[in-house]
N, C-alpha and C positions, 0 to 999 in steps of 0.2 A: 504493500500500500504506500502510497506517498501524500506526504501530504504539505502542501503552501504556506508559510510561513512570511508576514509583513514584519519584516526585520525593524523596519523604519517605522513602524507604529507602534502610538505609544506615548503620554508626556515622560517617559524616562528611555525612550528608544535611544540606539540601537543597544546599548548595554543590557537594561533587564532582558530585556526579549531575548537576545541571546544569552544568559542567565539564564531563564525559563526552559530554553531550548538544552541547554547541558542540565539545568535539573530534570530532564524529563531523560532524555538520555542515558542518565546517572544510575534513577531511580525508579525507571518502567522497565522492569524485565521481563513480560509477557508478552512486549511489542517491540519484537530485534527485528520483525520483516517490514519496521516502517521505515519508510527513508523520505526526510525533511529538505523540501523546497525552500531554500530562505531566500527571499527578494531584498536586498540591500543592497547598503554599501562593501564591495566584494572584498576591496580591502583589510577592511574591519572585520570580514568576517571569516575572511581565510586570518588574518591575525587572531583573533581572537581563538580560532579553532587549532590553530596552533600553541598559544602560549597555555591553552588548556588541554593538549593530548588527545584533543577528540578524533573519535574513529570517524573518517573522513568519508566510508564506503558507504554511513549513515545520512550523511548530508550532500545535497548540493548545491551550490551558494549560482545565484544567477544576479548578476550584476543589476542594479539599476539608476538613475539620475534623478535627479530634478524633485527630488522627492515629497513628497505632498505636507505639509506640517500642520497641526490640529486647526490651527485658526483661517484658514482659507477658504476661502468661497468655494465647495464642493463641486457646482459646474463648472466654471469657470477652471480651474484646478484640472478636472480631469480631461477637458477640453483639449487643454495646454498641456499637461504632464503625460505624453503615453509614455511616457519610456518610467515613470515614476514607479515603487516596487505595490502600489496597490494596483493599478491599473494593470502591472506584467502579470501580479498574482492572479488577476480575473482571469484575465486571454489566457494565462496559463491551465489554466482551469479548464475553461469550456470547451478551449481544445482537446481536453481531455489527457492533458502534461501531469494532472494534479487527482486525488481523487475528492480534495476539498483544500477550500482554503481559509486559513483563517489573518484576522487582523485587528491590530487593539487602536489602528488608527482613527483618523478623522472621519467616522462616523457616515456622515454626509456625503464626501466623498466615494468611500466605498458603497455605499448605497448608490452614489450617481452610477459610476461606474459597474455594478451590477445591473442594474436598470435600463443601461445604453447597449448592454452586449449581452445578456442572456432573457432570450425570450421566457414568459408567464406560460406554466404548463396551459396545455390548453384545455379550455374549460372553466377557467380560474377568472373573476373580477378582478379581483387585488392580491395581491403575496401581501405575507403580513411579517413581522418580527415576536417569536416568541421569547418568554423569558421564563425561567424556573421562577416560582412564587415558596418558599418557605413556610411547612407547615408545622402543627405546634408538638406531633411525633417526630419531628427530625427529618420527615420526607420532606419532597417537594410535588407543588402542583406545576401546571403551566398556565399563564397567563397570556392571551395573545387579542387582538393586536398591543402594540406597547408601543407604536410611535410611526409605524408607516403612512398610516392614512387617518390624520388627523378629524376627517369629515368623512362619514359612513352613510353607507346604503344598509338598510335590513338584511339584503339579500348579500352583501360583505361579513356580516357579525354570522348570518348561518353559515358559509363558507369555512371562517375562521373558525369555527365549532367542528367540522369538518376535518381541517388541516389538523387541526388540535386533536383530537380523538386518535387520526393515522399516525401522529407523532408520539401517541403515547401509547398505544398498542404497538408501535417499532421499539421503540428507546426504552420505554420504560416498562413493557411488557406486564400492561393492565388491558384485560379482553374485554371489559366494557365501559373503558374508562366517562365515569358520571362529569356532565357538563353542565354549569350553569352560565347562568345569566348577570354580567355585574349593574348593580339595580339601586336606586334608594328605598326600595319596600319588599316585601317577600311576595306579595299579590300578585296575581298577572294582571291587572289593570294598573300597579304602580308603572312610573315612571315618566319618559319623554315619548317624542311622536316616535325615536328611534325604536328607543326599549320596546318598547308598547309592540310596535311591528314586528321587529326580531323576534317577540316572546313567542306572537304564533306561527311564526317560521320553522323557529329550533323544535316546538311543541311539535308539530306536524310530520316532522322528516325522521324517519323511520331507521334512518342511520346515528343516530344523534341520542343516545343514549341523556335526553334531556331531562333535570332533576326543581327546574326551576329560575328563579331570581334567586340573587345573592345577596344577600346585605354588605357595604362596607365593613359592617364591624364582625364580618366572620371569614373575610378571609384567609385566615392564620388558622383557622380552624382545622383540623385533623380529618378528619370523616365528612366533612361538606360537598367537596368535589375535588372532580383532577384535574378541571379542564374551567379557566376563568375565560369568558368570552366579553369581551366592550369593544370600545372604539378605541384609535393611536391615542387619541388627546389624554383618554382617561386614563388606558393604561399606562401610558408614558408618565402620569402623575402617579400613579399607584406604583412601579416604578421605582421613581425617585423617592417618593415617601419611604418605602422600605427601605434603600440607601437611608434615609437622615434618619432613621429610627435604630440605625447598627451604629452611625458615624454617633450617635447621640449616647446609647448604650457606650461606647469605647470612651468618651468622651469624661465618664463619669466613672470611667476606670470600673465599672461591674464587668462582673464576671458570671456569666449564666450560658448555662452548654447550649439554649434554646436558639437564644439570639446571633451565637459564633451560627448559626443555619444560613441568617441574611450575611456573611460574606459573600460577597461577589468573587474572591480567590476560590472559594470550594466548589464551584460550578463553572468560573472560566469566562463563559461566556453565550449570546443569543445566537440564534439560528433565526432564518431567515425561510420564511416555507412559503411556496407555491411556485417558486422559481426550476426553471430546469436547471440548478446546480445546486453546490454542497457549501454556502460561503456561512462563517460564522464573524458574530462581530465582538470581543471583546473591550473591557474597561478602557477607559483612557487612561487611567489611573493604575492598570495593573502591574503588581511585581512579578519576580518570577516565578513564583506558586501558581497564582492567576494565567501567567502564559502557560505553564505547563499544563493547567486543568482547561486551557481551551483546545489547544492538542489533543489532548485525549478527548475532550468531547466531540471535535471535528473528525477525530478514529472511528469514535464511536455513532457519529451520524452520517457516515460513510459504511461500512457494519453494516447497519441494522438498514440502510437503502431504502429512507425513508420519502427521498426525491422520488425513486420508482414505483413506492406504493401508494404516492400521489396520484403520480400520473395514469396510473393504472385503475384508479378508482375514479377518476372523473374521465378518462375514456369509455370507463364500462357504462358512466353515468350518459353517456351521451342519448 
């Protein structure tokens, strides 16, 4: 297996990343048939992979320039920068050079860049961005969307219940995994003209293992569902709330096994689902824990070939 690495993403690039890349190297020893695509600076990366002894037959460093940095205008950016290491990681990819890629860069960007060069499986409205949601046994749910599409259709939120459900019967291997609704009341008449419409969509569709509305204040909840379904806006606020609810826990120097769940280091990173490719988007923020736990997840959503049983389920759906 191989898998894409954005050397250059990252607000501590290129150092933790390749950090990340020798702690995974170091200490996954079940995965010696994977061999790591790093898009950077070639220099620094054959240095570095020297002054650290690494087995060379594991890596291959593919040069690139111009490189993208957090704060730039994502279009614009990817316009101008092909030769930069997120944009080679992409074409690397859908050429099929890679069996996934990952990247802790500028968000935006990678997103453009995905968006510009790999077609929406067909059958799909929107690809959406999942994120693992933290539950109050130590698992995790999925929550999606979380930031792609700001402005939803009904027929988007049933979708994304859809993609959710295939991703968590691949990955997380639950055969009917329960999907709700995120809501401000439990009723099916609560909510917006959105909610409201969604409600009898996901109710109706026979694929969709649907439990309901959700309340905000349950979803940390253990036993509620596997599968959080809203719009980008809200999730991307739900989100970040659980980010400032760990930075805030840390902050206060507690110590509680519940809360270490919302690290963003022990899951790595999101995945990006209805797209025909494997791209996953990590922290901006992250060390080399966080890199190495998106590797592995990018192994593991390559695996479990969760893009093929996408696509396979909304062709049958035709």
């Amino acid at each position: 297996m191989k898998i894409g690495v954005d050397v250059q993403g990252g607000d501590f690039a290129p150092q933790v990343v390749m950090d990340g890349v020798k702690l995974f190297l170091d200490t996954v020893h079940d995965k010696k048939d994977v061999v790591l695509y790093l898009f950077g600076d070639k220099k620094f990366i054959d240095d570095y992979l020297e002054k650290n002894n690494i087995d060379t037959e594991r890596v291959v460093a593919v040069a690139s320039k111009d490189d993208i940095e957090m704060g730039e205008n994502p279009t614009r950016a990817v316009a101008s920068k092909r030769e930069s290491s997120i944009v080679k990681g992409v074409l690397y990819h859908i050429q099929g050079k890679t069996d996934a890629f990952v990247s802790a860069g500028n968000t935006g960007a990678l997103l453009a860049a995905v968006m510009s060069t790999v077609r929406p499986i067909e059958g799909l409205l929107r690809p959406c961005i999942s994120s693992p949601m933290p539950k109050a046994d130590g698992t995790y749910g999925v929550v999606l969307d979380v930031g792609l599409n700001a402005d939803c259709k009904p027929e988007y939120l049933e979708q994304f219940a859809l993609l959710g459900s295939l991703y968590a019967q691949a990955v997380q291997h639950i055969e009917k995994p329960k999907v709700s609704l995120l809501n401000i009341g439990s009723e099916p008449e609560k909510g917006n003209i959105l909610t409201k419409a969604a409600y009898k969509l996901l109710d109706a569709n026979k694929d969709i293992n649907f439990i309901g509305n959700l309340e905000p204040n349950h979803i940390f909840c253990e036993h509620e569902s596997d599968i959080i379904v809203c719009d980008g806006f809200t999730g991307n606020i739900v989100l970040k709330e659980a980010e400032s609810i760990y930075k805030l826990i840390k902050h206060k120097n507690i110590k509680d096994q519940f809360f270490e769940v919302f690290n963003y280091e022990n899951y790595g990173g999101t995945s990006i689902l209805g797209i025909d490719a494997t791209v996953l988007i990590g922290h901006g923020h992250s060390n080399a824990i966080a890199i190495k736990n998106l590797i592995l997840h990018g192994i593991e959503m390559a695996e479990s070939d969760v893009r093929q049983r996408i696509k396979n389920f909304f062709l049958n759906a035709k």
